[in-house]
Structures are given as C-alpha cells and as structure tokens.
N, C-alpha and C positions, 0 to 999 in steps of 0.2 A: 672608561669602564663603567655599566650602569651599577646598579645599588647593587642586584641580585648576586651580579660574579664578586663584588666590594665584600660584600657578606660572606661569601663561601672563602674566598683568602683570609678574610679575621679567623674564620671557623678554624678552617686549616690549621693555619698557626698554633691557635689553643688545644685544639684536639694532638699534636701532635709534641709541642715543645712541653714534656711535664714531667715533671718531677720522680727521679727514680733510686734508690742507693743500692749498690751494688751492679755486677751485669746483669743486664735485662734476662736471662736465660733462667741462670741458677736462684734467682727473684720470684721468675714464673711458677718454677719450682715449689719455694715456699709458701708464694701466696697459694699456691691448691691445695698444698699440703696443710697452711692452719684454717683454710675453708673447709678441709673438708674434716680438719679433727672440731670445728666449729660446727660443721653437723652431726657429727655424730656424735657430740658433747661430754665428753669426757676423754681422757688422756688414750690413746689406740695401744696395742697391746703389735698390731703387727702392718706393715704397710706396705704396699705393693706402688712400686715405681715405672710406670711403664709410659715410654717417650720415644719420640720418633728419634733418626739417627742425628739432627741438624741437633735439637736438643743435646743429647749425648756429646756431641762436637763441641758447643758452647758451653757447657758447664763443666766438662771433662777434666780439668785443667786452671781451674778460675777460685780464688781465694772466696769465702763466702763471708761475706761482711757479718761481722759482729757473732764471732764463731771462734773466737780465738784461734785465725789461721788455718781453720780446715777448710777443703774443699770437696768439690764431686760431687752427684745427684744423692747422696744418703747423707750429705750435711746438710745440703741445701733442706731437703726432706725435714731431717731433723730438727734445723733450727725452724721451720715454719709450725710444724706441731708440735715444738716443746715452748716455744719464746715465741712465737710469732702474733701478728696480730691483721687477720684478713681484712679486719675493715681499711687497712691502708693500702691496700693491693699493691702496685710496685714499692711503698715505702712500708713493707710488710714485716721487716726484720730494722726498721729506722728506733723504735722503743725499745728494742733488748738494751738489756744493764747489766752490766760488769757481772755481777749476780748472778745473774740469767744465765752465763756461757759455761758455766760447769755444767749444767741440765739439759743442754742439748748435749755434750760430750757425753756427758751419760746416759741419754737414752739412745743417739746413734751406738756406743757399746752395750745396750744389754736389752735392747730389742730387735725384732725381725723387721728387717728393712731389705727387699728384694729391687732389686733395680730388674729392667729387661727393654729388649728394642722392640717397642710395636709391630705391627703387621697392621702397615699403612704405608699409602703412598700420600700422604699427606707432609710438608714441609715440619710443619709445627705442630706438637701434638701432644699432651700431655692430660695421662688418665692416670691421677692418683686417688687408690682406692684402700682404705682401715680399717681393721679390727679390732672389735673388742667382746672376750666371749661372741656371743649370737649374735651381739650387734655389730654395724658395716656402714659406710660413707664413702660415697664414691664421688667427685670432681672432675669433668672435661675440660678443657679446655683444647682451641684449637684456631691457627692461623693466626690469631695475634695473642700476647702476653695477659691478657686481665678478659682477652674473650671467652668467658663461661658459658659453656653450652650445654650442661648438665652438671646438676646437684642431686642424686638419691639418699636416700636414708633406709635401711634395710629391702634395698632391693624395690625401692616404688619412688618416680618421681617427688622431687622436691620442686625442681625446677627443671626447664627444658626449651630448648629451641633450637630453629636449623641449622645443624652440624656444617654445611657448606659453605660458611661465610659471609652468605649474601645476606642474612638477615643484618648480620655487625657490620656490616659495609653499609647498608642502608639508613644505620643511626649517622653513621661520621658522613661527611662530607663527602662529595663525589671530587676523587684528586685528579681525574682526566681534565677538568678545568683549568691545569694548569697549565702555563706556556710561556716561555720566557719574554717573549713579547710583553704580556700584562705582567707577568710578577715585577719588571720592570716599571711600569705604567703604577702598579698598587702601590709600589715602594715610593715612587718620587712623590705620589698625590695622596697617599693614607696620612690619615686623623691619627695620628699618634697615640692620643687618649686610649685607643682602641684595642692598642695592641702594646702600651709601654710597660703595663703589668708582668707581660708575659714574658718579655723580653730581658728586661732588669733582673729577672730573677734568673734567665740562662745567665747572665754576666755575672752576676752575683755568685749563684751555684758552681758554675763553672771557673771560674775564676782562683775561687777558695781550694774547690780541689786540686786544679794545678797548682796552687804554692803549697798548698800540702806535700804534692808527690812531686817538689824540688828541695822540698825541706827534710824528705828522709827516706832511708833506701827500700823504697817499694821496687817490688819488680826485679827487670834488669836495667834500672834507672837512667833508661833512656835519655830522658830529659836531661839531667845532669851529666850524660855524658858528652850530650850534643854542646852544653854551655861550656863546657871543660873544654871540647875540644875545636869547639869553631867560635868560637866567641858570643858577644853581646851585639850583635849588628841585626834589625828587625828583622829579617827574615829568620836568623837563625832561631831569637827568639819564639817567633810566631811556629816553630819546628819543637822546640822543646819545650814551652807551656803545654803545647797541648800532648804532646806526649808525654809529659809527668802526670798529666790530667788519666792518661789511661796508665800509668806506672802504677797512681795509686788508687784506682777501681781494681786492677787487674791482680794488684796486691792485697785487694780486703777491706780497702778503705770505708770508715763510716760515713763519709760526708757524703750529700745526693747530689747529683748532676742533673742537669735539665736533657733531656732525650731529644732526637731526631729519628723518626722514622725507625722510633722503636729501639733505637743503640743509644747507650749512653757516648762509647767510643763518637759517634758520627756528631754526638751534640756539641762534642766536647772539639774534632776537627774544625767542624764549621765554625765556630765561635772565638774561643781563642785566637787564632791569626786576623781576623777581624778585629777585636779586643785590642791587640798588640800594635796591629797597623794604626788603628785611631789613635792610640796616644804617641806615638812617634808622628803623625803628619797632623797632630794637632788639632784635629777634625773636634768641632763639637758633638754634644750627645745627640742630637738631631740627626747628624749628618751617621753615626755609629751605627745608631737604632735603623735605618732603613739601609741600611750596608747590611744590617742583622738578617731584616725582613727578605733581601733580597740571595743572601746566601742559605739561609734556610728553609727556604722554599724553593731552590734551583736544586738543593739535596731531594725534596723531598720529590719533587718534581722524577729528578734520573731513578730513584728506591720505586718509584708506583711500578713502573716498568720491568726493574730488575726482580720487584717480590720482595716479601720480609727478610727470608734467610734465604741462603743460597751459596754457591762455592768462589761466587765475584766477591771478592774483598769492597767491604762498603764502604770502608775508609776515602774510595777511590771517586767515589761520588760525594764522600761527603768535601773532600779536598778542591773537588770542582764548584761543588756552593763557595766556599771559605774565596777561592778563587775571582768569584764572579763577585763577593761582594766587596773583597780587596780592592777589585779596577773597579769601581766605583766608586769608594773612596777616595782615588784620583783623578775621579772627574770620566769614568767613562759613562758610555749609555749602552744602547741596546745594542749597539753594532759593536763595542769594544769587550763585553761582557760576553756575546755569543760566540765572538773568536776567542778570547780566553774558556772557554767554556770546551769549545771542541778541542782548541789544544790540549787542553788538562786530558781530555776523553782519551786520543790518539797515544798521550803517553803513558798513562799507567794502566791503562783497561786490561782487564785480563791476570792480574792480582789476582791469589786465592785466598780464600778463606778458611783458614783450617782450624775454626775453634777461637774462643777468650781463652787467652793467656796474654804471658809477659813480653809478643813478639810484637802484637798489638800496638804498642808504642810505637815501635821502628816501623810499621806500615802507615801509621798516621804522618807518622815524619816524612817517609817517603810517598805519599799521598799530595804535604800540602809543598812537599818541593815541586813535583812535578805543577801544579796547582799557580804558582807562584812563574815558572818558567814558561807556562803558556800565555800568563797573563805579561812577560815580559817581552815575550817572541812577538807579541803580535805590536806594542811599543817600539818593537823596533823594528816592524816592518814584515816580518815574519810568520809566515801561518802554516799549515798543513790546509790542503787543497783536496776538493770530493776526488775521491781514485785512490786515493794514500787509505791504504788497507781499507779500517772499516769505518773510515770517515767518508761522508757524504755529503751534497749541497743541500744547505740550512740546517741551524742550530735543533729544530726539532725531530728532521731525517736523523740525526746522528746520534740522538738520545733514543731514539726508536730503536736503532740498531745498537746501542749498547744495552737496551732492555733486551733484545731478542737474544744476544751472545749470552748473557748471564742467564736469564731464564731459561730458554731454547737448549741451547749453544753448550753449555756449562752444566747440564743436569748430571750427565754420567758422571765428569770429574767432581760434584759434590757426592756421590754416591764412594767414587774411587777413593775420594778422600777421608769420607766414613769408615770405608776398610780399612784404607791403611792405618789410622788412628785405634780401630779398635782390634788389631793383630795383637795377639799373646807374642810376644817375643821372651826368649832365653836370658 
C-alpha cells in the first residue's frame, strides 16, 4: 500500500469514528436548531421545522437525550434552542444539566414549534428556520448530520455553500478507495500510533453504554432479554452488548458512542462483538485494534454504496464489518474475511429500515447473528456461490450489488415506508 492510499485509510477512520450522544438524526435536529438560535441571538419566539421524510422516520420515535424522556422533531428542536450548545455539533445536547430539562419542556409547551415534510427529493435535509419579532435565522443542512450549507440572518447570507454535496465530499476523504483487499493489507501493516486514539475511544464509549443499557430497562431491553434467555456463551454475548448499546441510545441515554458511518447504532454493532470476541480468545490489544480497523472500515466500505439513509437496515452492514473483523481474530485473511463477508451479505440483505426506536436493538442482534454464521459456514466449508440470488463472484461484485439494491432497488420501499409511518390512524 503506498503512503498516499496509508493516508486516506487513517483519514477515513478519524473522519468517520466520532463522537456523538444521542441518535445521530434527532442530534441533527438540535444542532441546527441552537445554530440557528445562535444566529439569530436571542431566545426565538416561534420555529419552523421543516425535514425531509428519512428525517421524520429517524427521529419519529427515538428518546432525546437529556430531555427528561421526550421525544420527536419539537423536542429535539426544543432542546437544541433552549439548552443546547452548537459549538459541539453532534455532542450538541452532551452539557445540558438536570436544571436545564425543565426549560426546554417549557418552551416546547408554550411556543410555536411547526414541524412539516419538505418538498425535496433529497435523502437528508434539514431547514430550521426562527423567529423573533422582525428578526429570523435560518440553518440548512443537508446529506450528512453537521453538513451546514447555509446560515442567514434576516433574510441575507451569513454563510453559504454548494447545496449538492460535492463541496462536503471534497473536504473528507474520497471512500471509493476502499476495497477489501487493502482494508486488509492497512490493518495487518498500519502504525498503530496512528490510529490507537481513535479507536480506544470507540471501546471505551461504546463499551460504557452497553453496560449502561444492561444495567437498566431502556428500551425493550433487548439485551437483557438475549442474556436471560440464551445465556453467557460469546456469541450470545457479542448479540446483547451490543444491543443494550442501542436499548440505551434508543431509550435516551446520556452517554456518547463513537459513530460509524454516521449511525451511532452501526458503531456500536461493529465494535462490540469484536470487543467480546477479544476477551474470550484472549487476543491481545494489538491484535483487538486492527480486528477494529478492519471491521470498521469493511462497514464503511458496504454504507459508501448503500448512501447515508435509506430503507436497507444499516445494522446489516454494519454486522458484516463486526463479522469480517471477528475471522480475523481467529486467524483469518483476505480470502476468509471475503467469504464471511458475502455470507453475512446473502443472509440478512434486504432488512428495512423503519426509523430509531426500541426495535433497533433486535436488528443489531439479528444483524451480528447472521454476521457470525457466515463467518462460521464458511470454517466449516460452506459458502454461498455467484448465482445464489444477489451474490456474485468476488467480494467487491457483491458489495456493488448490495449498494445498487439499497440505493437503486429499495428507494420506493423507503418512500412506502415513510407513508406508512406517517398514516393518521383511529
């Protein structure tokens, strides 16, 4: 691997494993909403919430951390302009104090807060706009969670840039560089130094919040029910850490989790069952940290393809990292990793995504089981072969075709799935 591609995998990594409390959706939320009561400086009087459907889907349903248990786009709203604090963009609501949650309850009760669904074909999209008397601040964002594409203040640029993506594409890292061939190659031969910052802290973050969310009933306490009812045997654990990890995001939890690919949910699949497997086969931290490298970058690798949101359950990619970096831990390489990799693909592909909430958990479960039996099929001689549905020959053909199903493939059923979530029912 020369220096140049060495460089763009560290980048990768840091650019994408960071720091986030709460779900990334109802976050986005509030960081526009205290950006934009940050421009227009003083307390807003009325606030216009207006979000694409995928938005609506993920926040719809999802506890807002450090809200005393509220949820939906007028908490999220609320708590970012009454407690909030924009200069920590995803860890926008991590400073509220005990203090602070009576004050957004009371200003989501006694101010105008209009929620509405854009008129966009855009995935991600999020224009919160306040008032106060004559004065108005208006916040874009769009295509990822902290990309601000506009700032106004009464009506005239504060800030501004190309609404299309390509300008925020052009700062990060180009992730078509990736391929399972070299994420393997990076991982056996990467300087550790380089990359042990960023990694230590998904263990650490991640970690914390799964014994949090076994320690008390968030959610529908997935995790605890998985330990309750299948026991203490590595896999099952590596099944319920990481779904307590989403019991208690999905529940409200204040602690942050390290992200993948924009989901805290997917940081928290991929890592954990890695985390679990290392201390059961005894693996040193050397050998942990590039199991890390190598499972979260094979996520991030399948998500370039599929897109940020979408109607393909991400859990399902991120169970395929978690997967690929497990057989590694037991000694696999490039060729044991890419058949775990399409097995995992063949069997859960096709997962939907219907919003954060408390199901969440049970998907990541059944995400890193699938994950785990491809990785065993093929130990024991067993694989799925090109012609078996939408599996194809080589690890790369077969990630191409599960970006094309999710992207392509899968756009009316996220569209379908927006209705039916947002049906008035009796």
């Amino acid at each position: 691997m020369d220096q140049n591609m060495y460089q763009q995998y560290v980048n990768i990594l840091k650019e994408e494993l960071v720091p986030a409390m709460g779900c990334t959706e109802p976050i986005a939320v509030a960081y526009a909403a205290a950006l934009a009561r940050k421009t227009l400086g003083e307390l807003p009087e009325i606030a216009d919430v207006i979000v694409s459907g995928n938005i609506i889907k993920n926040v719809k349903s999802v506890i807002v951390p450090n809200t005393g248990g509220m949820h939906g786009l007028e908490a999220a709203a609320s708590a970012g302009i009454a407690a909030g604090d924009a200069d920590r963009e995803l860890e926008v609501l991590a400073g509220v104090t005990e203090e602070e949650i009576p004050a957004i309850r009371d200003y989501l009760e006694s101010h105008e807060i209009n929620v509405q669904r854009a008129d966009t074909d855009r995935v991600f999209e999020i224009d919160l706009r306040v008032y106060k008397g004559e004065n108005s601040a208006r916040v874009l964002i769009c295509d990822r969670h902290t990309n601000v594409v506009k700032i106004e203040k009464n009506g005239k640029p504060v800030f501004e840039k190309d609404c299309s993506g390509d300008a925020e594409t052009q700062k990060k890292t180009d992730r078509s560089v990736l391929n399972i061939e070299d994420i393997v190659e990076f991982a056996e031969k990467a300087d550790l130094n380089d990359v042990e910052e960023t990694l230590q802290r998904q263990i650490d973050y991640n970690t914390a919040i799964a014994r949090e969310g076994l320690g008390k009933p968030y959610g529908a306490r997935i995790g605890q029910v998985l330990l309750a009812s299948y026991g203490d045997s590595v896999q099952n654990q590596a099944k319920a850490w990481a779904a307590a990890g989403s019991d208690a995001r999905m529940g409200g939890c204040d602690l942050p989790v390290v992200i993948n690919s924009g989901s805290g949910n997917q940081g928290i699949t991929i890592s954990l069952p890695i985390i679990k497997y290392a201390e059961y086969l005894k693996a040193d931290h050397e050998h942990l940290l590039r199991a890390l490298i190598i499972g979260n970058l094979t996520a991030i690798h399948l998500k370039t393809g599929i897109g940020c949101l979408s109607a393909y359950c991400g859990a399902t990619s991120a169970g395929a990292g978690a997967a690929a970096g497990i057989t590694y831990l037991y000694g696999g390489g490039m060729k044991e990793i890419s058949h775990t990799i399409v097995n995992t693909l063949a069997i859960n592909s096709g997962v939907v995504c219907d919003g954060a909430k408390a199901s969440c958990a049970a998907k990541i479960a059944s995400a890193i089981e699938a994950g785990l039996l491809g990785m065993n099929m093929y130990k024991q001689g067993s694989e799925f072969y090109s012609g078996d549905g939408i599996v194809t020959k080589g690890v790369e053909n077969t990630i191409d075709n599960i970006g094309e199903l999710a992207r392509d493939g899968m756009a009316d059923t996220d569209k379908e799935i927006i209705h039916i979530m947002l049906k008035k029912r009796a």
